[in-house]
Backbone as CSV, one residue per row, in Angstrom:
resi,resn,N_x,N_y,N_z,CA_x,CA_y,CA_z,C_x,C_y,C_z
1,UNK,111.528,145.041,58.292,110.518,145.782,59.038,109.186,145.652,58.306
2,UNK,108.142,145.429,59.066,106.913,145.081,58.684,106.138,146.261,58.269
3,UNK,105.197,146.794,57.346,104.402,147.827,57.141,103.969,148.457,58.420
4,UNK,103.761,148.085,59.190,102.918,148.475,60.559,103.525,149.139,61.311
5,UNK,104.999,148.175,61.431,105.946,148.898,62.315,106.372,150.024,61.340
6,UNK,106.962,150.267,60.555,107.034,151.120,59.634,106.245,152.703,59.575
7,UNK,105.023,152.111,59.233,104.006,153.206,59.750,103.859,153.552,61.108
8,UNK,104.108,153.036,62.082,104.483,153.232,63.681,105.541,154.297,64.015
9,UNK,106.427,153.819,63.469,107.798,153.827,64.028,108.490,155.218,63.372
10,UNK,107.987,155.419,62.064,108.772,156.727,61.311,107.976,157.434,60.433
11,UNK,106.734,156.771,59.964,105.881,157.582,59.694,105.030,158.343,60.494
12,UNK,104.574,157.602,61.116,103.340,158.394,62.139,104.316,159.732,63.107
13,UNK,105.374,159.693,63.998,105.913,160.657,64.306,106.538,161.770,63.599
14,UNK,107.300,161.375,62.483,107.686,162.387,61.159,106.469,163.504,61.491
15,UNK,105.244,162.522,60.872,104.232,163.151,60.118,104.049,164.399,61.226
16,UNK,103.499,163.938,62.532,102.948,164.652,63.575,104.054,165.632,63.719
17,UNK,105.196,165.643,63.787,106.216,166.727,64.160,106.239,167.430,63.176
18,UNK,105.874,167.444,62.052,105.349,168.228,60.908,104.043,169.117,61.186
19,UNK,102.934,168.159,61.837,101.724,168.469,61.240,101.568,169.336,62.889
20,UNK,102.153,169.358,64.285,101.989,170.275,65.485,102.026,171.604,64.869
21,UNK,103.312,172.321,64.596,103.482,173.689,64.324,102.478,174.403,63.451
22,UNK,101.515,173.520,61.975,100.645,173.898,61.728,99.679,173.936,61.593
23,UNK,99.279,173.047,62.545,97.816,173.007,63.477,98.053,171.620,64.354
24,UNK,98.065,172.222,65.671,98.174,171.695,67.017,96.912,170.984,67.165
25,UNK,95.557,171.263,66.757,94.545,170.280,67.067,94.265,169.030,65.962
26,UNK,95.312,168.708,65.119,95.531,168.001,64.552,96.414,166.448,65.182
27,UNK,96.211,165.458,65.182,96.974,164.140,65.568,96.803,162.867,64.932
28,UNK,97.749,161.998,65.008,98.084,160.945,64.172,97.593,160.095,64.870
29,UNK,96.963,158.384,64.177,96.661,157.506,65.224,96.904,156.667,63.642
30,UNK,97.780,155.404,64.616,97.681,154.259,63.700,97.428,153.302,63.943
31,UNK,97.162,152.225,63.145,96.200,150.890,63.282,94.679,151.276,63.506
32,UNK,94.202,152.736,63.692,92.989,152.429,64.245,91.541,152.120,63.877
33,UNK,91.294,151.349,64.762,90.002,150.593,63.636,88.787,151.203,63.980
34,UNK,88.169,151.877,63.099,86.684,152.375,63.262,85.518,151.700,62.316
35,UNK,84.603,152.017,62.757,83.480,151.255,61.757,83.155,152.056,60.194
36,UNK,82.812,151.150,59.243,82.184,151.247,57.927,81.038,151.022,57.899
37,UNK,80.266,149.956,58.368,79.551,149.744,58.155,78.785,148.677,59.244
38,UNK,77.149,148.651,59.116,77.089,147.559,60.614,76.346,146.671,60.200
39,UNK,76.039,145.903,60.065,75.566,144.356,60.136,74.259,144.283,61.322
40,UNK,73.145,144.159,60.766,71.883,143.582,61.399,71.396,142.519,61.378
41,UNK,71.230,141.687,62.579,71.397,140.373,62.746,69.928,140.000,62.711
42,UNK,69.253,141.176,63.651,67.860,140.770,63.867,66.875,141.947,64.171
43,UNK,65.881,141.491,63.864,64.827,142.922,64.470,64.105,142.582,65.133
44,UNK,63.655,143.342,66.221,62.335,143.808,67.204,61.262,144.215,66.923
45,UNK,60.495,144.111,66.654,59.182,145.048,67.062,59.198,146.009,65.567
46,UNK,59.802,145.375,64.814,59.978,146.138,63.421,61.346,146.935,63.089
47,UNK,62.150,146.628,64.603,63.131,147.982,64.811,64.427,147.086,65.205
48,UNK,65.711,147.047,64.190,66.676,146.027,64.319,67.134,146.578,66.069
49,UNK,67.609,145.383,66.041,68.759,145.006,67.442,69.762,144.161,66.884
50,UNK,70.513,143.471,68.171,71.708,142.778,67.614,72.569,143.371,66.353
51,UNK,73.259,144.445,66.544,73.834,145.585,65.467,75.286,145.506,65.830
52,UNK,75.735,144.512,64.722,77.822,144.519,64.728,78.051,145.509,63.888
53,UNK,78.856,146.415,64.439,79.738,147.047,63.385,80.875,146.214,62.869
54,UNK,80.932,146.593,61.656,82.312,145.633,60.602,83.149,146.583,60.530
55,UNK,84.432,146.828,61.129,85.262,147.746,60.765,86.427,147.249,60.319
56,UNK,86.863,148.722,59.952,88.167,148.708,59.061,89.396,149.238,59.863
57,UNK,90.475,148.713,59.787,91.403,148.963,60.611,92.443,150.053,59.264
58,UNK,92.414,150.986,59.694,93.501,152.137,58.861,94.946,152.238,59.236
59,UNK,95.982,152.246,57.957,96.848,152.492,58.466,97.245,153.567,59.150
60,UNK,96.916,154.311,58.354,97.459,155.609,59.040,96.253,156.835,59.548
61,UNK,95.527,157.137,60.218,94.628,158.184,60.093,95.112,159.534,61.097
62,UNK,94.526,160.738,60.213,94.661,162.026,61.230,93.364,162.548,61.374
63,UNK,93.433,163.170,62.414,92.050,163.428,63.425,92.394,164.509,63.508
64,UNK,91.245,165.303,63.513,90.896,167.212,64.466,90.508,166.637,65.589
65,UNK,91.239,167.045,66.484,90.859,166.934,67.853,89.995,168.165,68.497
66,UNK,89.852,169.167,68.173,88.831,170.528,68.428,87.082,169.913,67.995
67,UNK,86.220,170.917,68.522,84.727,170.203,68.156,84.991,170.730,66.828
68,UNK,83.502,169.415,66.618,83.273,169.992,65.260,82.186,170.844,64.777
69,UNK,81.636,171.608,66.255,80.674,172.737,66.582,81.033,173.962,67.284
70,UNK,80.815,174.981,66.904,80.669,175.864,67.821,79.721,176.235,68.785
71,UNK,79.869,176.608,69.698,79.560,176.316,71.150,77.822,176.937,71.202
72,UNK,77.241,176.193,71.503,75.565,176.355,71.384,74.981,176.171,70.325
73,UNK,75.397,175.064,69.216,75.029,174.522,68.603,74.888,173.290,68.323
């Protein structure tokens, strides 16, 4: 079994059936790739465009799914 599937398959659910009962706005996501950092290819008018994000793919990440504001702010 490959790391991935691994982390798929018995980590990521373990974890979450753990982590519901003590806090429900909590959830697991794996493989998922978000950005680090972005790469500017070119600028405008003094003001970049053409903007890649370079991301990183995580094995394992947990997320708050609730805001991260209270309401009228």
């Amino acid at each position: 079994m490959k790391e991935v599937e691994w982390v798929k398959d018995i980590v990521a659910p373990s974890l979450e059936e753990r982590l519901q009962p003590i806090d429900p706005s909590l959830s697991i996501r794996v493989g998922y790739r978000f950005p680090y950092a972005y790469e500017i290819c070119a600028y405008e008018n003094e003001k970049p465009c053409n903007i890649w994000p370079m991301k990183y793919e995580t094995d394992l990440l947990i997320i708050e799914n609730n805001r991260c504001c209270p309401e009228g702010h």
